[in-house]
LUMGUZA-125834 format. One line per field, with one value per atom (N, C-alpha, C): residue in one letter; chain; atom name; x, y, z. Coordinates in Angstrom, 1 decimal, decimal comma, m for minus. Layout:
<finus>
loro <- A/...
tormar <- A/...
bake <- CA/...
c1 <- X/...
c2 <- Y/...
c3 <- Z/...
</finus>
This chain:
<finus>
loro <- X/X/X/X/X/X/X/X/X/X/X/X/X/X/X/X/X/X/X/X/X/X/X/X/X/X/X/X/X/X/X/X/X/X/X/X/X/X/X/X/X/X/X/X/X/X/X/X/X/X/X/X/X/X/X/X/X/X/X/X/X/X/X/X/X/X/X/X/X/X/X/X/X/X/X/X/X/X/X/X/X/X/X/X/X/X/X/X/X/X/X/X/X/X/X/X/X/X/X/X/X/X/X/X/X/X/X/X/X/X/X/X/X/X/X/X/X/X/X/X/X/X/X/X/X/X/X/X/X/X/X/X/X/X/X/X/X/X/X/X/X/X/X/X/X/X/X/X/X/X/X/X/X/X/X/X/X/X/X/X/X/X/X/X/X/X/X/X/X/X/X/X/X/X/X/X/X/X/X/X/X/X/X/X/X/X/X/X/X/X/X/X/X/X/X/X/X/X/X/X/X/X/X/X/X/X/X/X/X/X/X/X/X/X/X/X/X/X/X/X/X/X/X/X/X/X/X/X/X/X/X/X/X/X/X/X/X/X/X/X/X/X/X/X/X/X/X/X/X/X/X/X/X/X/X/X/X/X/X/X/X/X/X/X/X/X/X/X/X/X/X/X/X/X/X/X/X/X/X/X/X/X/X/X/X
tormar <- A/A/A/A/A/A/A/A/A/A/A/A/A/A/A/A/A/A/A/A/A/A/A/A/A/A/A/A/A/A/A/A/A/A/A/A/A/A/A/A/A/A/A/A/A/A/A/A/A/A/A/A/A/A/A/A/A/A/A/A/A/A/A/A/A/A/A/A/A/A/A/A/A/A/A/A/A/A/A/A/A/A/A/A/A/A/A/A/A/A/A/A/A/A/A/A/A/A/A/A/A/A/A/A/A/A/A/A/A/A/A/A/A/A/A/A/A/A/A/A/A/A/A/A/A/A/A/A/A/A/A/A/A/A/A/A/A/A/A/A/A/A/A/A/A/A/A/A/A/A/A/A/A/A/A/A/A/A/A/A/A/A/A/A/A/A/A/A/A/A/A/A/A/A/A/A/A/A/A/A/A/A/A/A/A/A/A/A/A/A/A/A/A/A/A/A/A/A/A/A/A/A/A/A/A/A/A/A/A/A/A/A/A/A/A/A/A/A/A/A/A/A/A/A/A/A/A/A/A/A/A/A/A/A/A/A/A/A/A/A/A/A/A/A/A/A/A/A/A/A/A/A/A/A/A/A/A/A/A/A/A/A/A/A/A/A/A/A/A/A/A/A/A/A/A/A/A/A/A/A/A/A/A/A/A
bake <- N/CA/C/N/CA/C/N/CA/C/N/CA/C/N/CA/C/N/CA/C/N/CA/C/N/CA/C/N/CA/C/N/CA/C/N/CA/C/N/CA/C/N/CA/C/N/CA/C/N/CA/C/N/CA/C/N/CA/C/N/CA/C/N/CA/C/N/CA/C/N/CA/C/N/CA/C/N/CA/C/N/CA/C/N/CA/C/N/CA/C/N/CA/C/N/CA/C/N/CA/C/N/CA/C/N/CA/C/N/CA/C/N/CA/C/N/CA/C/N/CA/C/N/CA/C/N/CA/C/N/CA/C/N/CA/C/N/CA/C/N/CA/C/N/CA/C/N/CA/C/N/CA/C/N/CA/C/N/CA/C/N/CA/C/N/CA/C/N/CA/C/N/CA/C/N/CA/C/N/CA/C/N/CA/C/N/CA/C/N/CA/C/N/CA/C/N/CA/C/N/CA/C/N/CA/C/N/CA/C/N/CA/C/N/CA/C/N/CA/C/N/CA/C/N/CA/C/N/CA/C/N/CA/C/N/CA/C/N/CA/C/N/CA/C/N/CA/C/N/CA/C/N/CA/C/N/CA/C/N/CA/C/N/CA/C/N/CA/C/N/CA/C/N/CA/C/N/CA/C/N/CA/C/N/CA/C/N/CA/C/N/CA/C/N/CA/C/N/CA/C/N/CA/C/N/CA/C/N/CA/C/N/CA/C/N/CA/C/N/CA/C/N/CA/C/N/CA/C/N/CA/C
c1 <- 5,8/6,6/6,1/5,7/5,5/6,4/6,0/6,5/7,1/8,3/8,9/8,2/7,7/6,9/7,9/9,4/10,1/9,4/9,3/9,3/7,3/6,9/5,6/5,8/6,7/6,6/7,0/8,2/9,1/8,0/7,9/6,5/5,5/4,7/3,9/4,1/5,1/5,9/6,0/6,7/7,1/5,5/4,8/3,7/2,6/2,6/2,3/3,3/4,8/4,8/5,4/5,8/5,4/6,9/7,3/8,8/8,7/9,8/9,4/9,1/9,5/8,8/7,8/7,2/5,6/4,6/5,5/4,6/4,6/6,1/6,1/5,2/4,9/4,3/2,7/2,1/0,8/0,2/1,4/0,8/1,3/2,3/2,7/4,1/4,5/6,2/7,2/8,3/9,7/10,0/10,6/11,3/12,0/12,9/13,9/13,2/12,5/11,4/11,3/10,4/10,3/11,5/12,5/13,5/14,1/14,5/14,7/13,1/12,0/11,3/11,9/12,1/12,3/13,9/14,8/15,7/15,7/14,8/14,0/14,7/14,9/16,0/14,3/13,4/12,3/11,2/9,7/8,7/7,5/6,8/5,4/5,0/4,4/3,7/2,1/1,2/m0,2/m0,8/m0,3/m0,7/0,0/0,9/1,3/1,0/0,5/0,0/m1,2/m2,2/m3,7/m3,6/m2,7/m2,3/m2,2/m1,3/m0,9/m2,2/m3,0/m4,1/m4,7/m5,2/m6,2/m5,8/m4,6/m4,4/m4,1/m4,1/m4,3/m5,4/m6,4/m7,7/m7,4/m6,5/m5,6/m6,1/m6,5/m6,8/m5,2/m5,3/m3,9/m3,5/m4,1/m3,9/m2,8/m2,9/m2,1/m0,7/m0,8/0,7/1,2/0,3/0,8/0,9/0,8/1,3/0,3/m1,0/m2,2/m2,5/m2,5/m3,1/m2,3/m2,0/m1,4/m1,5/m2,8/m2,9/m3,8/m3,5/m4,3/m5,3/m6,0/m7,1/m8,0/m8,1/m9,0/m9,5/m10,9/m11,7/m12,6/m12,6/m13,6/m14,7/m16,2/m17,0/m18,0/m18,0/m19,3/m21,1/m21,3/m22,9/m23,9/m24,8/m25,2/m26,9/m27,5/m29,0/m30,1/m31,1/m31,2/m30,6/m29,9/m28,6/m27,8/m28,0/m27,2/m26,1/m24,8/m23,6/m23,3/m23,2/m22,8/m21,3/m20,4/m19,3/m19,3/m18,7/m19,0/m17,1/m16,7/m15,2/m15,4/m14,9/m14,7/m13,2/m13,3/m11,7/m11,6/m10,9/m11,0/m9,8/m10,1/m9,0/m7,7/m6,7/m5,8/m5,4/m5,6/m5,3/m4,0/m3,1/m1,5/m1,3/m1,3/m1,4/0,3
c2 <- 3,8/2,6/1,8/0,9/0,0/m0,7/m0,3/m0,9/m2,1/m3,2/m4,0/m4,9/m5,9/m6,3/m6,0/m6,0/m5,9/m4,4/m2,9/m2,1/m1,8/m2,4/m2,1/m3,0/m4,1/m4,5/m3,9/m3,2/m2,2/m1,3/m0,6/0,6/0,3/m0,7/m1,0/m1,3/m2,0/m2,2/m0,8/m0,2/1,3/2,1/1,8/2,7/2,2/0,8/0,3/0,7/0,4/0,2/m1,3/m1,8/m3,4/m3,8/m4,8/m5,4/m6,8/m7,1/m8,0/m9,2/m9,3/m10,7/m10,5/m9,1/m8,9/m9,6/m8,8/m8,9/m10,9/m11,4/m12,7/m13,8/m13,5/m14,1/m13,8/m12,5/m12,1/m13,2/m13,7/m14,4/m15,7/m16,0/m17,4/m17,6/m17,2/m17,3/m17,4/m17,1/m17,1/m16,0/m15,3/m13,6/m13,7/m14,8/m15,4/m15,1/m15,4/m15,4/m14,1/m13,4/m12,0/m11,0/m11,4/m11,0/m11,1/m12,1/m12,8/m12,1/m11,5/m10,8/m9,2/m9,0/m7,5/m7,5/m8,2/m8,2/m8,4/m9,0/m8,9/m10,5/m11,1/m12,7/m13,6/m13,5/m14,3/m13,4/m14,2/m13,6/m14,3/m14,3/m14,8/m15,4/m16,8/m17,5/m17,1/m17,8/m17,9/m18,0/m18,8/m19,5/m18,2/m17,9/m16,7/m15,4/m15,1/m13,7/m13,9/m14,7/m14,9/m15,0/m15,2/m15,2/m14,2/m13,4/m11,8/m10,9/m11,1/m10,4/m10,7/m11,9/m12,3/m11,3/m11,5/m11,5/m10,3/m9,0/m7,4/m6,9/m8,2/m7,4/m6,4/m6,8/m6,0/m6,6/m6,1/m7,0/m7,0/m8,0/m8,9/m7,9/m6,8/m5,8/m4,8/m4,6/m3,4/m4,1/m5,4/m6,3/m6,9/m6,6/m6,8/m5,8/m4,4/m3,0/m2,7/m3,2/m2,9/m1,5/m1,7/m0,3/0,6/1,5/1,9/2,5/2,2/2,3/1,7/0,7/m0,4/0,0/1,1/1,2/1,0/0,5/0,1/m1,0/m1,4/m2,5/m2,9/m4,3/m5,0/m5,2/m5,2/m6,0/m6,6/m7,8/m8,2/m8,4/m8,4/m7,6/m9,1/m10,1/m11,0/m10,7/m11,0/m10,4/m11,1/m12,2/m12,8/m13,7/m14,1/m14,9/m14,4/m12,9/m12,4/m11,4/m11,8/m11,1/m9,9/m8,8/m7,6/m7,5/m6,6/m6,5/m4,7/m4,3/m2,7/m2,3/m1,9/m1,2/0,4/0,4/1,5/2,2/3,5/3,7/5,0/4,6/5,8/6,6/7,6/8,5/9,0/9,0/9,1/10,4/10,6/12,4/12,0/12,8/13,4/14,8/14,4/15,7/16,2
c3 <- m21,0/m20,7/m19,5/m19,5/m18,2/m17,2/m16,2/m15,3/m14,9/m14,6/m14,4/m13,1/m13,2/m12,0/m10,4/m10,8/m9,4/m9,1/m9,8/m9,6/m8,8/m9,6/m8,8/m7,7/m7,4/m5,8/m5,1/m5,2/m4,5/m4,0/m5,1/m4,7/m4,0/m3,8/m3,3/m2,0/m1,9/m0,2/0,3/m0,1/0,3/0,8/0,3/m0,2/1,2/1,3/2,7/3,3/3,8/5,2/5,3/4,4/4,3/4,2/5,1/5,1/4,0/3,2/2,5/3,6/4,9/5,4/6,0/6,2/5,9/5,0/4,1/2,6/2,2/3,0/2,4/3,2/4,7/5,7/5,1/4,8/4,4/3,4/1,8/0,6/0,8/1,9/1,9/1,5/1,3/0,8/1,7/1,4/2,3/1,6/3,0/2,5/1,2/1,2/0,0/m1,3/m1,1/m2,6/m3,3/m2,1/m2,2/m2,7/m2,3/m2,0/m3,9/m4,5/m6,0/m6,4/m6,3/m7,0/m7,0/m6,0/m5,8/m6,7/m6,8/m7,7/m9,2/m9,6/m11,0/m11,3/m10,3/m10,8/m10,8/m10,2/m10,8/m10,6/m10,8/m11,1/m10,7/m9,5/m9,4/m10,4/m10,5/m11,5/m11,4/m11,9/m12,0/m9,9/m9,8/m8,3/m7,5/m7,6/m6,4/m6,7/m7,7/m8,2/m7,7/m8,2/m7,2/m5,8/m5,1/m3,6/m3,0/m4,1/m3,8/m3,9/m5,0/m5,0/m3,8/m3,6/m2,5/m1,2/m0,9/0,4/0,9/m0,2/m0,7/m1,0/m1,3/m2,1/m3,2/m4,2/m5,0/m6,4/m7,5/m8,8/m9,6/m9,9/m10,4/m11,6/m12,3/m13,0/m12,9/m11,6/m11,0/m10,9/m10,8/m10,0/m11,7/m12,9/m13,5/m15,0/m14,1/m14,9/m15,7/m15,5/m16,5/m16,3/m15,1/m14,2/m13,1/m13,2/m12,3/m10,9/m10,6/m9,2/m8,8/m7,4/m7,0/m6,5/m6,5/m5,8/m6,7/m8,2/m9,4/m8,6/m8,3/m7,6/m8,2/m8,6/m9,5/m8,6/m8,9/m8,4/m8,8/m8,6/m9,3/m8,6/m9,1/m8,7/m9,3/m8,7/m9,5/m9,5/m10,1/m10,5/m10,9/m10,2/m11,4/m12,2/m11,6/m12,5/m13,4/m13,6/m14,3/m13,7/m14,1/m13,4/m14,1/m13,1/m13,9/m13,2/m14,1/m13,3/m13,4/m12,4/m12,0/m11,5/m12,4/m11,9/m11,3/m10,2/m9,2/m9,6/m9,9/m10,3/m8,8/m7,5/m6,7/m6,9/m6,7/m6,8/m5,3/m5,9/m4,6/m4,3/m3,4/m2,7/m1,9/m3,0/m3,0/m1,7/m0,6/0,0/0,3
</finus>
């Protein structure tokens, strides 16, 4: 079953350390905002999910239950003019 986008924000706050007016000052928002996501009353559009990534270095995947843990890191690699893309999956040590 996948995750509810309120539920991977919650987690992810927690998991940093992160106050929602942390988290809301970091991507641009107002706590308020943050605050109606973490309640599941609204939901990041196109423009504040790429915000959120950016400003986490986070791929929009994880924020949107593809993946379940944000340490999955895209990178692209160009060559030649040719672009490779190279996913890094690190692993988290549960101590």
């Amino acid at each position: 079953m996948q995750k509810e986008f309120k539920q991977i924000l919650k987690d992810f706050l927690l998991d940093n350390g992160l106050t929602q007016t942390e988290f809301a000052k970091k991507v641009g928002v107002k706590q308020s905002q943050v605050s109606e996501w973490l309640k599941g009353k609204a939901k990041p559009g196109y423009d504040l999910l790429k915000n959120i990534c950016l400003a986490f270095d986070i791929t929009a995947d994880f924020f949107l239950g593809i993946v379940d843990n944000y340490w999955f890191k895209q990178i692209e690699i160009s060559c030649d003019n040719l672009t490779f893309s190279i996913c890094f999956f690190m692993l988290a040590i549960i101590i």
